[in-house]
Backbone bond lengths (Angstrom), bond angles and torsions (degrees), N, CA, C in turn:
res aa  C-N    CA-C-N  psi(-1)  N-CA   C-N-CA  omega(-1)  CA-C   N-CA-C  phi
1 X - - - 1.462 - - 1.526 110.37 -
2 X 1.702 128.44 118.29 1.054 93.39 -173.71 1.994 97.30 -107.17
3 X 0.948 103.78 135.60 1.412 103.56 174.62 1.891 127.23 -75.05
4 X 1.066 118.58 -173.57 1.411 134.37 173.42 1.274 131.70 -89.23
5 X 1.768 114.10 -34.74 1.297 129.11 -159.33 1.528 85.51 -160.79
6 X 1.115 103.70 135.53 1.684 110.61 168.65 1.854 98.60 -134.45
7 X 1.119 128.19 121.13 1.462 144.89 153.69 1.549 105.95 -70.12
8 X 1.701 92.77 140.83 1.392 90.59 167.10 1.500 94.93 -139.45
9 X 1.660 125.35 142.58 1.232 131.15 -175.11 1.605 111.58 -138.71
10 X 1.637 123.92 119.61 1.236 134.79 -164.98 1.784 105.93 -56.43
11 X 1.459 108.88 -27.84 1.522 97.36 -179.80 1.706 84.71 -154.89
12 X 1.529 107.02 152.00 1.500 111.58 170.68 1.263 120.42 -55.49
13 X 1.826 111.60 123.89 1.631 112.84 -178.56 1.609 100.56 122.47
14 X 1.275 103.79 -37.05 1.922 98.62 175.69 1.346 106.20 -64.88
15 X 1.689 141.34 -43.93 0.851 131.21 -156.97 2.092 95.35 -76.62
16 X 1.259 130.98 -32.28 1.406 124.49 -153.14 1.399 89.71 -85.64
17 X 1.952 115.36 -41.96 1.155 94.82 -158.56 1.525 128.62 -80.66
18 X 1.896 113.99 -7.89 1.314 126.06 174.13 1.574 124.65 -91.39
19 X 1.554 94.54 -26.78 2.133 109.84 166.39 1.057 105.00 -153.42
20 X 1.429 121.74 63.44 1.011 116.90 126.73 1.370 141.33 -42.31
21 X 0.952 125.97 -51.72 1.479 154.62 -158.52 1.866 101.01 -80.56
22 X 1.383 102.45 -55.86 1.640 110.73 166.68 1.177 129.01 -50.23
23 X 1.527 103.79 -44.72 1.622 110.69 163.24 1.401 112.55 -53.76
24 X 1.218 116.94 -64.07 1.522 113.22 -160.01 1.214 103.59 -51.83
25 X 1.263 111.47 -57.90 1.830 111.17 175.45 1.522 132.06 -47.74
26 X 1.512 107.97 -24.33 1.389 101.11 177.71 1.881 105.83 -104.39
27 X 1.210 108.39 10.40 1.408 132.42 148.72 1.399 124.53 -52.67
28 X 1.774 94.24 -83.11 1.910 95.21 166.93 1.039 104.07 -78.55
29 X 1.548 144.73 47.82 1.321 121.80 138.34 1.604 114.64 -111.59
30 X 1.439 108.96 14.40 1.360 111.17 -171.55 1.499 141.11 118.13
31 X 1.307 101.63 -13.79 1.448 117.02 -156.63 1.579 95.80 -109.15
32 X 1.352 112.73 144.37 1.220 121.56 176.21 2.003 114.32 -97.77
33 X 1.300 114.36 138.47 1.162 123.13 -141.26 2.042 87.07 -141.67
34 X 1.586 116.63 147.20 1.052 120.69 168.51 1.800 102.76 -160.10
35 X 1.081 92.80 148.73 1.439 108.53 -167.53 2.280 110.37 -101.23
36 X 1.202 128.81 108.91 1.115 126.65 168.76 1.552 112.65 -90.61
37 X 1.533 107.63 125.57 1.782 94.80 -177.64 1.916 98.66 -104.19
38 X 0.982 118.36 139.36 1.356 115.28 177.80 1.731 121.00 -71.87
39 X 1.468 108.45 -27.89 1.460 102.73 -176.39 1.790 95.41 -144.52
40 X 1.007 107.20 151.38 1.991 105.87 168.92 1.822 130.84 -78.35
41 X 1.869 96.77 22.74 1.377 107.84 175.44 1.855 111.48 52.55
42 X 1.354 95.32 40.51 1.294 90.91 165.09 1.611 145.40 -96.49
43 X 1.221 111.69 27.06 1.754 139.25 -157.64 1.521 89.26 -136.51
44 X 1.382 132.89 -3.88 1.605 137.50 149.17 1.254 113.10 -34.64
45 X 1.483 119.38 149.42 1.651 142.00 -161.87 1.376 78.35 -84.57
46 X 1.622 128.41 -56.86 1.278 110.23 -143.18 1.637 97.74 -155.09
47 X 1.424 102.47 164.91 1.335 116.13 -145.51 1.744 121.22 32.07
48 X 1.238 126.57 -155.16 1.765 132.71 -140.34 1.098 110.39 -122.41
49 X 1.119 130.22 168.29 1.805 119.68 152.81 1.205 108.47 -79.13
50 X 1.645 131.76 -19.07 1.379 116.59 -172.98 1.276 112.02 -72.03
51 X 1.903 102.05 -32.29 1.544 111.34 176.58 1.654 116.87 -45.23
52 X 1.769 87.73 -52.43 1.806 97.98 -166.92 1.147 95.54 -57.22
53 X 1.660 134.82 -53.90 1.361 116.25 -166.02 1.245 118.76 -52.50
54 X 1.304 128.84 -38.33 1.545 121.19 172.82 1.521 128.85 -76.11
55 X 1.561 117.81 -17.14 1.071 118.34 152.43 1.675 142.91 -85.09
56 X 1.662 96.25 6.86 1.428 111.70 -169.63 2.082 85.81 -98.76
57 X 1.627 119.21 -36.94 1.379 107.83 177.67 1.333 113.78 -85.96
58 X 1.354 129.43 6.28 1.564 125.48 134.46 1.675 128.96 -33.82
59 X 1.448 70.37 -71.07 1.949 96.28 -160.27 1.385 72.26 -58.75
60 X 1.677 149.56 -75.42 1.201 127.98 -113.70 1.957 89.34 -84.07
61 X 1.417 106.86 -26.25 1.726 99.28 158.97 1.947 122.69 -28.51
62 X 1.591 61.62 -81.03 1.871 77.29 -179.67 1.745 111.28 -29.03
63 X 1.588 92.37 -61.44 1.811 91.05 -155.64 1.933 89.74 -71.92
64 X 0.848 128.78 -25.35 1.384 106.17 175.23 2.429 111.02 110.19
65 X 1.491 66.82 15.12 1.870 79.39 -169.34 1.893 97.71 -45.93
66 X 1.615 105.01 172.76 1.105 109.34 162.45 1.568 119.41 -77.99
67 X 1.733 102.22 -59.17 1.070 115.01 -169.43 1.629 107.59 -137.89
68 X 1.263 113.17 159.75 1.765 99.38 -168.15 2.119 93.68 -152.00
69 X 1.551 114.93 97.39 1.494 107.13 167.09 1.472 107.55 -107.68
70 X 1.254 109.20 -176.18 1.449 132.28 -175.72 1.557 90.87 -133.92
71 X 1.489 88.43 155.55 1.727 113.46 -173.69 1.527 109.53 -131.83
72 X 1.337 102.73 8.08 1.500 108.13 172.10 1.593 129.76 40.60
73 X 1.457 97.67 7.35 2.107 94.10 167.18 1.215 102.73 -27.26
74 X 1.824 101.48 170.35 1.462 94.26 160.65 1.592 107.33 -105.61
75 X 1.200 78.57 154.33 1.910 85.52 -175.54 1.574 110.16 -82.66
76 X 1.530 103.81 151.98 1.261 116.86 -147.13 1.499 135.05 71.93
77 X 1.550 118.38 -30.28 1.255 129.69 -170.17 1.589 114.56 -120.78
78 X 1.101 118.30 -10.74 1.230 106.71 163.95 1.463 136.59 -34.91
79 X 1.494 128.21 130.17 1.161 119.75 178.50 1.235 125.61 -102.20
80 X 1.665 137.62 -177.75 1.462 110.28 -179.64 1.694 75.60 -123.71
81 X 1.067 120.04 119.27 1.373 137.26 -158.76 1.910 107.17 -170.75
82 X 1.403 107.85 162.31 1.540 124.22 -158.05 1.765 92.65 -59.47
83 X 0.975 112.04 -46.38 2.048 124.21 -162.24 1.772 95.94 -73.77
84 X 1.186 127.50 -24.44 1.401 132.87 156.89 1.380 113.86 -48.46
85 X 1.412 86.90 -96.97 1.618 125.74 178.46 1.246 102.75 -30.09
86 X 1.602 140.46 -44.39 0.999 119.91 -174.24 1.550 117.34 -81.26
87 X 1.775 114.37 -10.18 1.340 128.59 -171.47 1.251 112.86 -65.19
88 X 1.762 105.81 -36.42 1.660 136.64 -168.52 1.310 117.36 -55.18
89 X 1.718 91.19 -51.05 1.327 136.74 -158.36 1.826 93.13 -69.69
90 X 1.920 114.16 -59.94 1.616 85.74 -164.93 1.251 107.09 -94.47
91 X 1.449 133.34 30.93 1.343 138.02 125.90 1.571 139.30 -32.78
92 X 1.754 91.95 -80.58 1.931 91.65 139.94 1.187 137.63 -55.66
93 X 1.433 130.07 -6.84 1.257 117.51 172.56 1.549 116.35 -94.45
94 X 1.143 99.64 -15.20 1.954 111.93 178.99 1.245 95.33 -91.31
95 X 0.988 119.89 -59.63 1.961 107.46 -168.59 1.934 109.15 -79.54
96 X 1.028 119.79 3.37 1.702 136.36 173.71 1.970 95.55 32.17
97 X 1.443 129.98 52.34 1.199 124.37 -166.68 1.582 93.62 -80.87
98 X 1.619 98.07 150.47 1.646 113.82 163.34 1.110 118.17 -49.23
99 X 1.251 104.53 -60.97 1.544 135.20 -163.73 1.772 117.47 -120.49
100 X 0.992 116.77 118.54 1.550 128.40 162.14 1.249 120.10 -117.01
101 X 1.640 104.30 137.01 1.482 124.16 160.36 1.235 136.92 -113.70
102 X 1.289 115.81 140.40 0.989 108.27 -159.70 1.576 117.44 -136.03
103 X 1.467 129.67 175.20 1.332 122.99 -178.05 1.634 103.39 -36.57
104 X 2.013 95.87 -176.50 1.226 107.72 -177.16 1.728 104.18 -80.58
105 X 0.997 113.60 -178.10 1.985 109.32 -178.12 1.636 98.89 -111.55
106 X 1.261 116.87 -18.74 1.414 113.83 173.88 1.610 99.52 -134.18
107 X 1.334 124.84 135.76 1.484 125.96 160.22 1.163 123.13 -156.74
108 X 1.523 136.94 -163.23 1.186 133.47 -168.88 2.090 107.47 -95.46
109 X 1.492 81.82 -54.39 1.830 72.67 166.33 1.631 131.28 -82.71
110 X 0.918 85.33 148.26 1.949 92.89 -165.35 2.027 108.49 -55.69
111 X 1.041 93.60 -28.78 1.827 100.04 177.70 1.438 105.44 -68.75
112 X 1.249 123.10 -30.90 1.512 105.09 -161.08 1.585 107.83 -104.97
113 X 1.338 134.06 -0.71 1.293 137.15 137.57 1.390 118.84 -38.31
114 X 1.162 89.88 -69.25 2.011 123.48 -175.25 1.577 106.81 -41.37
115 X 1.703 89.69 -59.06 1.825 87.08 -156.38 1.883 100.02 -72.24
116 X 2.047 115.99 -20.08 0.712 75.00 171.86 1.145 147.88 -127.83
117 X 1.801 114.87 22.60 1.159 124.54 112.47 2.132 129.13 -0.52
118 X 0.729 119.68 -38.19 1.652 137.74 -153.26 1.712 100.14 -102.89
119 X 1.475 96.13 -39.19 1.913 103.73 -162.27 2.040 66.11 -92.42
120 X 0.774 145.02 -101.70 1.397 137.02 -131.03 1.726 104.16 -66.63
121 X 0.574 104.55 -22.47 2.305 99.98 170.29 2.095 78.76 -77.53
122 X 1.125 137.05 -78.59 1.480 105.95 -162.50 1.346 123.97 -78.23
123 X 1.446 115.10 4.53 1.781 118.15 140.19 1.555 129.82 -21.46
124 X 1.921 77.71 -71.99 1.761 83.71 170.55 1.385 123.78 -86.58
125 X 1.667 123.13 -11.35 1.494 109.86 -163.43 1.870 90.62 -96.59
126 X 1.412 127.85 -1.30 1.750 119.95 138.87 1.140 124.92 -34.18
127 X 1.692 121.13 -32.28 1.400 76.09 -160.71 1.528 88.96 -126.11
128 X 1.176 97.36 26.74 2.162 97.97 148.04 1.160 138.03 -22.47
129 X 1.389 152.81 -33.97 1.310 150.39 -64.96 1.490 96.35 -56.73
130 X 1.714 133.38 -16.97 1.632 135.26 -167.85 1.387 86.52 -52.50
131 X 1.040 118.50 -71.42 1.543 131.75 -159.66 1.411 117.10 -51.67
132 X 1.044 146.12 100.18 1.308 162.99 -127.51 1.282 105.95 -148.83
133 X 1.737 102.37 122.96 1.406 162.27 -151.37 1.246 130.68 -104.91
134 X 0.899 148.11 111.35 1.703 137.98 145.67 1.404 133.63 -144.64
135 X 1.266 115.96 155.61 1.676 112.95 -144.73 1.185 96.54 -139.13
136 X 1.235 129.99 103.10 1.562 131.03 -166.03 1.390 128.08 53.15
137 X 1.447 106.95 45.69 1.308 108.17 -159.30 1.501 144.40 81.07
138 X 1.152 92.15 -18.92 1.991 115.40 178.30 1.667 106.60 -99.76
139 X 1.274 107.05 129.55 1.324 110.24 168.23 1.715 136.88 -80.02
140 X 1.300 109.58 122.12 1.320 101.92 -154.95 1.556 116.86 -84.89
141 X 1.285 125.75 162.41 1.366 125.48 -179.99 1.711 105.39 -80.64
142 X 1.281 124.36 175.86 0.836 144.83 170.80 1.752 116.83 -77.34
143 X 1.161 114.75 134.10 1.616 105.85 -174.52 1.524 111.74 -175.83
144 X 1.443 107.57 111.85 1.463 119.07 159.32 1.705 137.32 -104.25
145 X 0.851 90.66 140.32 1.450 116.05 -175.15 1.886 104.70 -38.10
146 X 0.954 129.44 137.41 1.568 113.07 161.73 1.678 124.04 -81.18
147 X 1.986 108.00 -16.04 1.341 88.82 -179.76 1.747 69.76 -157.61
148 X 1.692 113.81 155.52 0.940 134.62 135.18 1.908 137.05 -117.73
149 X 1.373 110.26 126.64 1.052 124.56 -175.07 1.679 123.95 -104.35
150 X 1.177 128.88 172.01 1.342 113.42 -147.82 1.683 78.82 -150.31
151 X 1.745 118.59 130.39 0.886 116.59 153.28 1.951 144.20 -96.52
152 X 1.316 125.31 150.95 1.252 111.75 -172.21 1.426 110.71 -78.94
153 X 1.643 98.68 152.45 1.682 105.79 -166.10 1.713 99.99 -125.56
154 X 1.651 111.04 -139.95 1.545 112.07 163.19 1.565 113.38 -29.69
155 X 1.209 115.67 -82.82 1.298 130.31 -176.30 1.508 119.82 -34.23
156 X 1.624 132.22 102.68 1.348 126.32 174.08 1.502 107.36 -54.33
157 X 1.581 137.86 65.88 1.230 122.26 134.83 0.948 140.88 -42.30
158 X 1.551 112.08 141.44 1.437 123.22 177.76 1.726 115.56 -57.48
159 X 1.495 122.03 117.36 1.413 88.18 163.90 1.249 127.35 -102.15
160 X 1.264 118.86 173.76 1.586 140.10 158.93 1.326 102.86 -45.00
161 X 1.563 133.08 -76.57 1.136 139.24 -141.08 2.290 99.96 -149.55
162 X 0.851 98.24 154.50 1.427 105.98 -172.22 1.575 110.82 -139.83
163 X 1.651 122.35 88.30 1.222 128.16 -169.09 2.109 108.83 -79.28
164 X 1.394 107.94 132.42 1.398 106.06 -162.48 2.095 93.47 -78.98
165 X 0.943 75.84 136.00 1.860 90.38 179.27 1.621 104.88 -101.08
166 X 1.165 133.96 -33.36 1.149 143.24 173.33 1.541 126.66 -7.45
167 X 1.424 94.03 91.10 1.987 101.63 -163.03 1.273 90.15 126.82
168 X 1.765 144.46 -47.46 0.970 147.40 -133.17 1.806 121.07 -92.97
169 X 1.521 74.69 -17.76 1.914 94.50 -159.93 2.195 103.87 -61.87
170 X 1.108 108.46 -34.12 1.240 116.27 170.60 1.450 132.51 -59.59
171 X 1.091 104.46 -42.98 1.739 106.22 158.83 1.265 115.03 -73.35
172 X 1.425 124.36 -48.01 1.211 104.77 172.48 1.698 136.35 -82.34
173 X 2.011 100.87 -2.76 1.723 83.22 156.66 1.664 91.14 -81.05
174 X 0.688 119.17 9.05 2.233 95.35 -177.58 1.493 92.99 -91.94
175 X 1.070 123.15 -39.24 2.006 114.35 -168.34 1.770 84.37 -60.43
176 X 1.316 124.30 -69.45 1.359 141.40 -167.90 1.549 105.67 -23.54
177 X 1.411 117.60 -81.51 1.281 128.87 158.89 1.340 131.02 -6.14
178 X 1.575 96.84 -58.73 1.453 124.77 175.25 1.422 98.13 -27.79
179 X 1.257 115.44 -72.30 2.226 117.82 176.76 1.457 105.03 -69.47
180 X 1.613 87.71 81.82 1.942 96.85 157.35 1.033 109.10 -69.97
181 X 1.075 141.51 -13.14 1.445 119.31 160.59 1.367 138.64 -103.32
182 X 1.418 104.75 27.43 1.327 124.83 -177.73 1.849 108.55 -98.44
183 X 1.783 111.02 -42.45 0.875 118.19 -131.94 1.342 100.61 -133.70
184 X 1.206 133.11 144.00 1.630 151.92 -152.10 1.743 87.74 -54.80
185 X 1.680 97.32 124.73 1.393 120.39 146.67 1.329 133.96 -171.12
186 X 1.168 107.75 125.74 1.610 123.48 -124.08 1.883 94.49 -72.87
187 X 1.185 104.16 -17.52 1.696 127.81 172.91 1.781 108.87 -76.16
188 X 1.360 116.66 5.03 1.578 104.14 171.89 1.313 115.15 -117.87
189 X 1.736 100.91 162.21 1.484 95.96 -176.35 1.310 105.23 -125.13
190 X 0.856 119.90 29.01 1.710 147.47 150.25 1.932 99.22 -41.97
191 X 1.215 111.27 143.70 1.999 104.25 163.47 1.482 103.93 -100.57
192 X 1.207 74.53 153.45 1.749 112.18 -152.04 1.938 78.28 -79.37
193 X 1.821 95.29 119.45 1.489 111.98 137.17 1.612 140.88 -109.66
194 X 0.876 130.52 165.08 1.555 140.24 -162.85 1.949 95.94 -36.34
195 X 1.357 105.22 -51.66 1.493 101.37 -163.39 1.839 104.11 -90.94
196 X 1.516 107.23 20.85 1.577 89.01 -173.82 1.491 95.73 -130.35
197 X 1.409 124.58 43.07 1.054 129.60 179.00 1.644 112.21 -103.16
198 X 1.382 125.22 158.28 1.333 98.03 156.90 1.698 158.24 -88.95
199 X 1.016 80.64 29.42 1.704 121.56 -153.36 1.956 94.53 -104.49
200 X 1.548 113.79 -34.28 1.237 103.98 158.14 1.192 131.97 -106.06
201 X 1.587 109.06 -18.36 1.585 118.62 143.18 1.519 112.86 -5.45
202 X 1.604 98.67 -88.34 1.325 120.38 178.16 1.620 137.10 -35.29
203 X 1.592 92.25 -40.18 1.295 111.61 168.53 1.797 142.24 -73.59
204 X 1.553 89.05 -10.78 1.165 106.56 -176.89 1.920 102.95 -64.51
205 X 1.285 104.92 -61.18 1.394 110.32 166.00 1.560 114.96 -62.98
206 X 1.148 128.31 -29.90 1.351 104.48 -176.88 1.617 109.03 -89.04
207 X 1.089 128.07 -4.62 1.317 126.01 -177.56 1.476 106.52 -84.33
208 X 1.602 119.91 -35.08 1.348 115.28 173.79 1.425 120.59 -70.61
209 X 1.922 101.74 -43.32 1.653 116.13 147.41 2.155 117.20 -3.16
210 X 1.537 94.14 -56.20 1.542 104.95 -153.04 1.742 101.70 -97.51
211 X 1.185 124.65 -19.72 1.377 147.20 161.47 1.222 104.91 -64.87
212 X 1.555 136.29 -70.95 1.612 135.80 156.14 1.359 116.62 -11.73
213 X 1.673 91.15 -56.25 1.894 76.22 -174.25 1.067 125.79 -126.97
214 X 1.612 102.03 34.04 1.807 107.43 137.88 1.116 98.27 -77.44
215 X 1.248 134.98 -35.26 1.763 92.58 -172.35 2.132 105.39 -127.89
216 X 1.445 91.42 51.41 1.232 107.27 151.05 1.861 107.20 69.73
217 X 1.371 115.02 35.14 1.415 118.89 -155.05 1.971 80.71 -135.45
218 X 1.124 96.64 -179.48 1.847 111.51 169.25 1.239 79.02 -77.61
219 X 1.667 108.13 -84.76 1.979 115.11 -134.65 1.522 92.13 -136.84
220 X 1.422 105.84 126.01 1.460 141.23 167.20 1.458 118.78 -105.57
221 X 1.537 113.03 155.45 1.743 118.51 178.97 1.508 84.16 -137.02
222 X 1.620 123.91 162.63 1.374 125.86 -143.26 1.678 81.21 -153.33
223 X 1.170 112.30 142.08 1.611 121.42 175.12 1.725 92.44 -156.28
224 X 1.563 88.53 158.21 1.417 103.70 -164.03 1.800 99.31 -98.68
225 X 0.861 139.09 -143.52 1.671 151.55 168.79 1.906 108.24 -173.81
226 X 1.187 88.26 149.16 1.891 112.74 177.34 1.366 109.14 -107.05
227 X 1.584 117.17 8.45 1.597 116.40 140.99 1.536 110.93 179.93
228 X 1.151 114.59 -163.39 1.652 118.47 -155.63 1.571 115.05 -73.78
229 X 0.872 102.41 127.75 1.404 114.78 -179.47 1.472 113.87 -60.53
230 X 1.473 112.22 143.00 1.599 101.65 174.60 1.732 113.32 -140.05
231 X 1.369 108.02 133.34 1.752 104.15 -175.55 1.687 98.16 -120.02
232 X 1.588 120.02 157.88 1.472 113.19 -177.18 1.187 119.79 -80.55
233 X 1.544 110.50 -10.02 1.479 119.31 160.56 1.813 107.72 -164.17
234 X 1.576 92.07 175.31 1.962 110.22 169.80 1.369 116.72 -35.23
235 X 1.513 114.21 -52.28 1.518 139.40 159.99 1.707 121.35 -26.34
236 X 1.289 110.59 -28.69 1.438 130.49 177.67 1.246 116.49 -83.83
237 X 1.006 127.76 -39.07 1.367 137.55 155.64 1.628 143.91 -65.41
238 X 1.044 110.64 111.45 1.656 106.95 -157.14 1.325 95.89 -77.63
């Protein structure tokens, strides 16, 4: 299948909780979209990886993905190294996406620098043809991405560009949700981490809230770029 947009997220839940909202939208507009998680969030405060795995094919319900695998790094320890890179690599070459996204480039946990750092070094070493591939036995072609983008996480980064989600924010708190055991409920006896409070609950909407109206929308998601943006004219720009 080759898709449109391929996501890549260091542990299940990065990809819903930073574009969510983007996905769904470039969903109902047609485009086929698939989600790669790099590790099964198993070095988590609370609940499992078996959990996450079943709550990561929720959310990817909800948002309406095409297709949604895991690559099983280990979490926390992953490296961005050749035995990676090449894992990354026949990912992009099976799903042949336009466009990839990827972690934040600066953040608070050490994976989501890394991985996404890791997804853009095997961006470009795809479309090698030297570098040699195979995916169930079949040898794969060579294939790069035309743009990779980087989404915002913990860290209030600046972005590049700020896509309007507006209508959108509802599916993606519902994919979000989807990991009850990720995420504030005042009914668990799980210990309380940074993202399962309700204080970031809340924030999930108000942070897109404040993105909206910089650029004059309800609710925005903000991604950075690894070079200059280009439109065919003034007209392109809202």
């Amino acid at each position: 299948m080759k898709l449109d947009i391929l996501v890549f997220g260091a542990h299940p839940d990065d990809v819903e909780l930073s574009c969510g909202g983007t996905i769904a939208k470039e969903i109902a507009l047609g485009r086929k979209v698939g989600i790669v998680d790099l590790t099964r969030g198993e070095l988590g405060t609370r609940g499992s990886a078996e959990l996450r795995d079943t709550e990561a094919a929720e959310a990817g319900r909800i948002l309406g993905i095409h297709v949604r695998e895991n690559l099983r790094f280990r979490d926390g320890f992953f490296v961005n190294d050749e035995a990676h890179q090449l894992e990354v690599i026949k990912m992009i070459r099976k799903y042949r996406p336009k466009i990839v996204i990827a972690n934040a480039v600066d953040d608070r946990h050490i994976d989501h620098g890394r991985g996404s750092k890791l997804v853009s070094d095997a961006c470009f070493l795809s479309g090698l043809r030297r570098i040699e591939t195979t995916l169930d036995g079949e040898a794969q072609q060579a294939w790069r991405p035309e743009v990779v983008y980087h989404y915002i996480q913990w860290k209030n980064l600046k972005p590049d560009f700020v896509v309007d989600i507006t209508g959108f924010t509802d599916v993606k708190v519902a994919s979000l949700m989807a990991y009850k055991s990720q995420f504030y409920d005042p009914n668990s006896t799980e210990p309380v981490t940074p993202i399962a409070t309700k204080n970031f609950k809340e924030s999930i909407l108000y942070r897109s809230a404040d993105l909206g109206r910089l650029i004059n929308t309800e609710h925005g998601e903000g991604f950075t770029v690894e070079r200059h943006l280009a439109v065919n004219s003034l007209g392109d720009l809202l």
